[in-house]
Gaussian input, Z-matrix of N, CA and C with variables (Angstrom, degrees):
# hf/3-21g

backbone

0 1
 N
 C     1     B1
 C     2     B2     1     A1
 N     3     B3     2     A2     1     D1
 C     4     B4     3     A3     2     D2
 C     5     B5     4     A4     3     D3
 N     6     B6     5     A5     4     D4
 C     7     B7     6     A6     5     D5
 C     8     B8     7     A7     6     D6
 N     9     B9     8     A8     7     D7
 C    10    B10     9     A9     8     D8
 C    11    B11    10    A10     9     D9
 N    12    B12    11    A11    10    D10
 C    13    B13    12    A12    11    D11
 C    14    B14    13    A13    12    D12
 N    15    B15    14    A14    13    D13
 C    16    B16    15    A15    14    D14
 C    17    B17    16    A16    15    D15
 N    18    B18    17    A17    16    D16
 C    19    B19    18    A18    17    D17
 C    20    B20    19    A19    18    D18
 N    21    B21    20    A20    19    D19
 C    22    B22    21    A21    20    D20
 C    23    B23    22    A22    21    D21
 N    24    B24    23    A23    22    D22
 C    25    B25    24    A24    23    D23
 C    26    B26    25    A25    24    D24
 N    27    B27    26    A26    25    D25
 C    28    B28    27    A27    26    D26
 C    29    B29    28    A28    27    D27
 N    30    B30    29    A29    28    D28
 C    31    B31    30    A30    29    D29
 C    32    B32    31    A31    30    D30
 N    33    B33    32    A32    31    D31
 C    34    B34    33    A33    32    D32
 C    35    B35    34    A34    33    D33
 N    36    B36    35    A35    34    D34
 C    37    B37    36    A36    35    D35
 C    38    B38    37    A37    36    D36
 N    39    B39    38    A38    37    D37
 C    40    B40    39    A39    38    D38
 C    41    B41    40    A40    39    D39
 N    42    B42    41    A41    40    D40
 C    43    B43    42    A42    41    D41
 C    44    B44    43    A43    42    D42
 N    45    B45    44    A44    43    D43
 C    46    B46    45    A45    44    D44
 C    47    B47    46    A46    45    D45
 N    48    B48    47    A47    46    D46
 C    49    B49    48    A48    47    D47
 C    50    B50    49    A49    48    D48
 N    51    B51    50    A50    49    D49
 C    52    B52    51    A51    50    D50
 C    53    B53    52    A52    51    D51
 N    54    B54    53    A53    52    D52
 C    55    B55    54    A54    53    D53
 C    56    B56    55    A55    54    D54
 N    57    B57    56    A56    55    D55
 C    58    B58    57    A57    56    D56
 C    59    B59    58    A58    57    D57
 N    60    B60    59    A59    58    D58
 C    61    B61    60    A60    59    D59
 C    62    B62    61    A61    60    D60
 N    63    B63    62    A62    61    D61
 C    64    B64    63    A63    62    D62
 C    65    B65    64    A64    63    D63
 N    66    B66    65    A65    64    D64
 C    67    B67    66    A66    65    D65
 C    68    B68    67    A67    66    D66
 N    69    B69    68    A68    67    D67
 C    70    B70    69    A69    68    D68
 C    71    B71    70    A70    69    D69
 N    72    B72    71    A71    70    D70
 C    73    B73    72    A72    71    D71
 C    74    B74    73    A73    72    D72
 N    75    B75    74    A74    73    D73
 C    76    B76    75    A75    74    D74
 C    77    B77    76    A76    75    D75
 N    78    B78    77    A77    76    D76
 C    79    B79    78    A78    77    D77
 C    80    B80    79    A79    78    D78
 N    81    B81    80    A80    79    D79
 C    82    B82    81    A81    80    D80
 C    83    B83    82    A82    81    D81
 N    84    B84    83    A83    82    D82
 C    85    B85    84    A84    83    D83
 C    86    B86    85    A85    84    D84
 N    87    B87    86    A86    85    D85
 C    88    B88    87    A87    86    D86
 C    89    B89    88    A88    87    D87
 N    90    B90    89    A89    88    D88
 C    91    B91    90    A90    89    D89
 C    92    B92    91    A91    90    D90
 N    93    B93    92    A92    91    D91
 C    94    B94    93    A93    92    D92
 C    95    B95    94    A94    93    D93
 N    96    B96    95    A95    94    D94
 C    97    B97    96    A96    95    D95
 C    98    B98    97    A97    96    D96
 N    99    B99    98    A98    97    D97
 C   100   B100    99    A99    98    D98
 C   101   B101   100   A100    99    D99
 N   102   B102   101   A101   100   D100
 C   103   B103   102   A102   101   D101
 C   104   B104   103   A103   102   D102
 N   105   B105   104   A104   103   D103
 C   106   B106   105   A105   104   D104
 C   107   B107   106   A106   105   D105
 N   108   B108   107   A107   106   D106
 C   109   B109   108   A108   107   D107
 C   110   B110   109   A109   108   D108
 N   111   B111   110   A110   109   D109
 C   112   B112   111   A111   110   D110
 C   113   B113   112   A112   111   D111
 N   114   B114   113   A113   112   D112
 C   115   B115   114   A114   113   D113
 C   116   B116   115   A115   114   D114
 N   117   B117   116   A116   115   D115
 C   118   B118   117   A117   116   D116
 C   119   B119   118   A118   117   D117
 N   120   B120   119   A119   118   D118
 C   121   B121   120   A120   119   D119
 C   122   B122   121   A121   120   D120
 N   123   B123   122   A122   121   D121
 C   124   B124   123   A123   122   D122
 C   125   B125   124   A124   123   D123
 N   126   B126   125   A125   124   D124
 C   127   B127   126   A126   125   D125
 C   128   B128   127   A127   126   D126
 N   129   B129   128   A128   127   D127
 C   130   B130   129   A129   128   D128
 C   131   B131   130   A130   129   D129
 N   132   B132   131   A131   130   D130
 C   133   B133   132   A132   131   D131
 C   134   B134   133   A133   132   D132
 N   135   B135   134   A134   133   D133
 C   136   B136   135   A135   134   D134
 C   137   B137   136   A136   135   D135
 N   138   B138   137   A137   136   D136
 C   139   B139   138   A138   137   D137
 C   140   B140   139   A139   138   D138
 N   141   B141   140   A140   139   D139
 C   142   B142   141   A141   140   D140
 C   143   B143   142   A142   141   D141
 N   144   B144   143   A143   142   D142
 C   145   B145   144   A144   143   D143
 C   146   B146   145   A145   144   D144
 N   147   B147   146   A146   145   D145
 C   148   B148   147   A147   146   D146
 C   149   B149   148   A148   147   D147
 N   150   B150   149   A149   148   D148
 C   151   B151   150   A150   149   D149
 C   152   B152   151   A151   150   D150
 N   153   B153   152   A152   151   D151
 C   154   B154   153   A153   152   D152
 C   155   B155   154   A154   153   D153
 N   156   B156   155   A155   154   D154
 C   157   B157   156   A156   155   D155
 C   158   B158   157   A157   156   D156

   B1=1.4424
   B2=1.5300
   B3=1.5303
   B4=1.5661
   B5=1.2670
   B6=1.5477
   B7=1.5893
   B8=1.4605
   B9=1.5249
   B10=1.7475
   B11=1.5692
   B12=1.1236
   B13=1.8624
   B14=1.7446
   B15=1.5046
   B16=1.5644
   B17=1.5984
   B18=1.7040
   B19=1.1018
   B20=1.4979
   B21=1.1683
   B22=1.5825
   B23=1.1634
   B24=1.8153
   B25=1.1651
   B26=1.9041
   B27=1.6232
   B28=1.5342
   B29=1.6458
   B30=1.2104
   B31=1.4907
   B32=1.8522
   B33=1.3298
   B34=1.7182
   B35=1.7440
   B36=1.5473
   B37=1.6196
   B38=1.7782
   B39=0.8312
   B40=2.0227
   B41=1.1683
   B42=1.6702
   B43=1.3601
   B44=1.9084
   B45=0.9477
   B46=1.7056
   B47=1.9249
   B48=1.4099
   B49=1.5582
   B50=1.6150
   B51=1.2186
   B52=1.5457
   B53=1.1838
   B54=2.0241
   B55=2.0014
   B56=1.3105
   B57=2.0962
   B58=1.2275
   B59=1.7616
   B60=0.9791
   B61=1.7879
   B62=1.5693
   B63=0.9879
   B64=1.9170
   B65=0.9803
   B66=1.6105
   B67=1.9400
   B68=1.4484
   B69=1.1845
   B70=1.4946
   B71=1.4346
   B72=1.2593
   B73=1.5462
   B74=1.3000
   B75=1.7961
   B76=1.2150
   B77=1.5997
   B78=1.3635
   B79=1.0744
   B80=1.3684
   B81=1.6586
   B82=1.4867
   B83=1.3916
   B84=0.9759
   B85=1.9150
   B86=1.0915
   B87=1.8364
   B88=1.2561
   B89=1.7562
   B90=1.6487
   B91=1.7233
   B92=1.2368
   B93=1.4204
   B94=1.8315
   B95=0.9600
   B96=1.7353
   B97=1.6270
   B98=1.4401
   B99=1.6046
   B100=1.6078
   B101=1.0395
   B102=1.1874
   B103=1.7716
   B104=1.6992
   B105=1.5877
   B106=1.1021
   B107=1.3566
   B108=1.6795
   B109=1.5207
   B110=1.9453
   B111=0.8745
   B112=1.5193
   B113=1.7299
   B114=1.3319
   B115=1.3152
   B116=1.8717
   B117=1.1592
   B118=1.6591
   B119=1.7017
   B120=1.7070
   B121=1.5055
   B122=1.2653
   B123=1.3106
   B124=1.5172
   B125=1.4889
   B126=1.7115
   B127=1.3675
   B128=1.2647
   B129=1.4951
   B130=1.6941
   B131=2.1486
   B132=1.2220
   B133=1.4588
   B134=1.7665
   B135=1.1922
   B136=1.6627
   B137=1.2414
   B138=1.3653
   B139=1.2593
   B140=1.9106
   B141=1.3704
   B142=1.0211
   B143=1.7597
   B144=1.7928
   B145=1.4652
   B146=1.7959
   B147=1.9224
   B148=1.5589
   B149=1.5381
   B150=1.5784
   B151=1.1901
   B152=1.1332
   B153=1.6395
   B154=1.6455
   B155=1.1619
   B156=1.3585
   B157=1.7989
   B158=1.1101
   A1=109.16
   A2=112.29
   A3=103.86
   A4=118.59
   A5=107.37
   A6=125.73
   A7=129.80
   A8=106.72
   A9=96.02
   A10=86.67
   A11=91.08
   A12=120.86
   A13=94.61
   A14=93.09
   A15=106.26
   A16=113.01
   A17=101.30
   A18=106.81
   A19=135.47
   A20=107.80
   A21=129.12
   A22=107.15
   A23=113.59
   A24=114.29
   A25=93.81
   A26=100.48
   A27=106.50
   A28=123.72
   A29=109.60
   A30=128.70
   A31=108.82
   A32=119.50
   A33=110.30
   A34=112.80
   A35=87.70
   A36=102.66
   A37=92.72
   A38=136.12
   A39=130.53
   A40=90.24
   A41=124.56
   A42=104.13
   A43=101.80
   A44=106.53
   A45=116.60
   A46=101.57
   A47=116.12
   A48=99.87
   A49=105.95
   A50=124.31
   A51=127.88
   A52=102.87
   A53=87.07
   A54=96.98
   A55=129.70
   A56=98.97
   A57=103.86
   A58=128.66
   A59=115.37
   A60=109.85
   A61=90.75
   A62=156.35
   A63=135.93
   A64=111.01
   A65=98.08
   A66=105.84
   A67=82.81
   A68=141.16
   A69=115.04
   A70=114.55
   A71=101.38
   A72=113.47
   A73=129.23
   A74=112.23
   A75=127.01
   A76=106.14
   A77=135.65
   A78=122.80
   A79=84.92
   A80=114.86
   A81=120.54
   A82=100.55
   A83=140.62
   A84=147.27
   A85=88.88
   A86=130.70
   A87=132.41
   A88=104.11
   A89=92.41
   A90=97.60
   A91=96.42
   A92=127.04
   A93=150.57
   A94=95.46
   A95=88.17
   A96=108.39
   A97=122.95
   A98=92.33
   A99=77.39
   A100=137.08
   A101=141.63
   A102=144.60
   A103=95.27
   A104=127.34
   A105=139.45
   A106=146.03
   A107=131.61
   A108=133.78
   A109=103.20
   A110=123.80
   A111=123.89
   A112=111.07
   A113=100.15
   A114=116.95
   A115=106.55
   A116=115.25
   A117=121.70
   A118=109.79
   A119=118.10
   A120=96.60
   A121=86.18
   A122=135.95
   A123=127.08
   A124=132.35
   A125=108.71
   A126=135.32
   A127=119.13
   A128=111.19
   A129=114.03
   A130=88.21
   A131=100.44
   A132=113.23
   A133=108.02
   A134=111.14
   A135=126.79
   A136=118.58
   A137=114.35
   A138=114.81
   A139=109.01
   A140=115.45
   A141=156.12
   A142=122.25
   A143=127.21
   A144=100.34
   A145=82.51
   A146=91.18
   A147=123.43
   A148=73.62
   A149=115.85
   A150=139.12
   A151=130.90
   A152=119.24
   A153=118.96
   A154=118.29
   A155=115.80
   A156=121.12
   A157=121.22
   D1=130.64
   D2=166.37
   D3=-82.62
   D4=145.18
   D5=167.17
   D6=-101.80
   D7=150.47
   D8=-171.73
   D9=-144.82
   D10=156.17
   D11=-173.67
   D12=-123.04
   D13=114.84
   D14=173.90
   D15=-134.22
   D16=112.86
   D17=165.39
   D18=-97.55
   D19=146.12
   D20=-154.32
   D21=55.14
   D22=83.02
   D23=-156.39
   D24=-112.86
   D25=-14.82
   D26=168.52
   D27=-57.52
   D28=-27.10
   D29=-164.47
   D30=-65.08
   D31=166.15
   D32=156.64
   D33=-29.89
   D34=-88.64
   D35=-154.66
   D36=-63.32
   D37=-0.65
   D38=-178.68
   D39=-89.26
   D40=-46.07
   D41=-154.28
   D42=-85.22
   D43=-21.08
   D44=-177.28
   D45=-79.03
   D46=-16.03
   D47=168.63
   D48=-97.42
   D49=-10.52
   D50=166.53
   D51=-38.98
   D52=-73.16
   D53=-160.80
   D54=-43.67
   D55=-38.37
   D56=164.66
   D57=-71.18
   D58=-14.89
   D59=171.14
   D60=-92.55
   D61=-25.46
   D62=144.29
   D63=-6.88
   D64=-67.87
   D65=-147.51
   D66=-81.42
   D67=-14.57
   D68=-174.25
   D69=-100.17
   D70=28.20
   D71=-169.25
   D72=35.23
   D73=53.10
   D74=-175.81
   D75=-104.71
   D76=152.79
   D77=-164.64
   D78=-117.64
   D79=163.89
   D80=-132.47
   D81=-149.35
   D82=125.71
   D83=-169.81
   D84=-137.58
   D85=124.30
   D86=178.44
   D87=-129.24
   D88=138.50
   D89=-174.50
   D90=-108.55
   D91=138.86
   D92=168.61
   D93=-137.08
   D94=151.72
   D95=158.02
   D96=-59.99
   D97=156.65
   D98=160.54
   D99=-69.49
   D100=154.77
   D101=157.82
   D102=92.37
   D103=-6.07
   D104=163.70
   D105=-25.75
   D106=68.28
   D107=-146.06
   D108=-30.55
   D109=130.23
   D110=-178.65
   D111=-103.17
   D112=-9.35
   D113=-162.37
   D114=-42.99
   D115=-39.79
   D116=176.99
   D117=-61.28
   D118=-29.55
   D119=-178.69
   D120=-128.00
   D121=23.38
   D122=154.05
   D123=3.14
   D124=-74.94
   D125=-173.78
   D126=-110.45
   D127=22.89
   D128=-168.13
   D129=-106.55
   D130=160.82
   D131=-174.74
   D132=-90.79
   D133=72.81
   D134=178.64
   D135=-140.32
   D136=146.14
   D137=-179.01
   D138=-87.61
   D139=127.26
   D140=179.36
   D141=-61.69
   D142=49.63
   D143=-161.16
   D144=-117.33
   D145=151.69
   D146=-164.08
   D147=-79.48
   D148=160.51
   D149=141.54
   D150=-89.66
   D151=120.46
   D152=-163.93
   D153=-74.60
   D154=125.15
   D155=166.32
   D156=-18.67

């Protein structure tokens, strides 16, 4: 399976290139800030790492 590393993946356009590597059955590691609204990839199947201060 391919993998992709997307940063500021919390944002509009981050969370809309996620959805699209989903549907392409790309697996997905997303970097945010800390304290960072997540609310756009909330419920999507990706792994989730904070970016350190």
């Amino acid at each position: 399976m391919k993998k992709a590393l997307v940063t500021g993946a919390a944002g509009f356009i981050g969370s809309h290139v996620v959805a699209q590597l989903l549907e392409k059955n790309i697996e997905v590691r997303a970097f945010v800030k800390p304290k960072e609204n997540t609310a756009n990839i909330k419920n999507l199947d990706i792994e989730i790492m904070e970016l350190a201060k």
